[in-house]
C-alpha positions in Angstrom: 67.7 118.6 -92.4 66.9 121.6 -94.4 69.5 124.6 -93.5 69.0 128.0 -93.5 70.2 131.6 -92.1 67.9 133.3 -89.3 68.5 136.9 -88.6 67.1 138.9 -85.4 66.2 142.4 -84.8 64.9 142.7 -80.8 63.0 146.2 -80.8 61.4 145.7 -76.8 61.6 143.8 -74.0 58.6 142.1 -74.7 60.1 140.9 -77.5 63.7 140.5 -75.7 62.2 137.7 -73.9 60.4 135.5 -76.6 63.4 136.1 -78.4 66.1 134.8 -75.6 63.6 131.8 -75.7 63.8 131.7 -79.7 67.9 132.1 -79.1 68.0 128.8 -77.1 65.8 127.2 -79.3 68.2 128.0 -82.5 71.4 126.9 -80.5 70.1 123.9 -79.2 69.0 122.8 -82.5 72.2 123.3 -84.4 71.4 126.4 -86.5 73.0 129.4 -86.9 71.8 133.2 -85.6 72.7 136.3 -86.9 72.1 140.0 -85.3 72.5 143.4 -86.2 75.9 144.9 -85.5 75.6 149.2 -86.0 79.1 151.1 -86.1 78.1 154.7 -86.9 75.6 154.2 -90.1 76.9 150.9 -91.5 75.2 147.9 -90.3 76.3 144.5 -90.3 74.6 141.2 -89.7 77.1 139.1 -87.5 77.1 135.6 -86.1 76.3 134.2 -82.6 78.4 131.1 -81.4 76.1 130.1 -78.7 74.0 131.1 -76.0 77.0 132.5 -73.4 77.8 134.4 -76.2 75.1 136.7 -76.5 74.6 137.0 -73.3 78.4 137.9 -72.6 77.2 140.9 -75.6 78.2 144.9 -74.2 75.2 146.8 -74.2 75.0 150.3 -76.5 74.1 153.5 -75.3 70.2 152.4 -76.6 70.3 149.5 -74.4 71.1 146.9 -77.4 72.8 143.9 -76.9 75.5 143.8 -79.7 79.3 142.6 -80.0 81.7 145.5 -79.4 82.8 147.9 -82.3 86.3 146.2 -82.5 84.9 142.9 -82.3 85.3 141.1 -85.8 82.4 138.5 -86.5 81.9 136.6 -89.7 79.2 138.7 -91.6 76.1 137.2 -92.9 76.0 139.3 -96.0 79.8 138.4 -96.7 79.3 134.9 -96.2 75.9 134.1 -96.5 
């Protein structure tokens, strides 16, 4: 099985929904899923465990699902 890293930007909710059906998809097939993570200017791509994970996410002020600010996450770009 070929691996590789997926990362996700979700701009609508349009998109929000073929994505939560991408998210299952990813988890259910063993990969891994990364998402944006903003605090203030810097932004970080972080990992998903699962399914319950994202959709225990806080949502910003723009409506973004997205782990908290204190919330440490290994880092795609770190890690990668």
């Amino acid at each position: 099985m070929q691996e590789y890293l997926l990362f996700v930007f979700i701009c609508t909710l349009q998109e929000y929904i073929l994505y939560s059906l991408s998210f299952r998809n990813i988890f259910e097939s063993g990969k891994e899923c990364f998402i944006p993570k903003y605090v203030g200017p810097k932004m970080d791509m972080v990992r998903l465990k699962d399914w319950s994970d994202y959709e225990a996410l806080p949502v910003t002020s723009w409506n973004i699902k997205q782990p908290a600010d204190d919330d440490v996450r290994e880092d795609a770009l770190e890690t990668g």
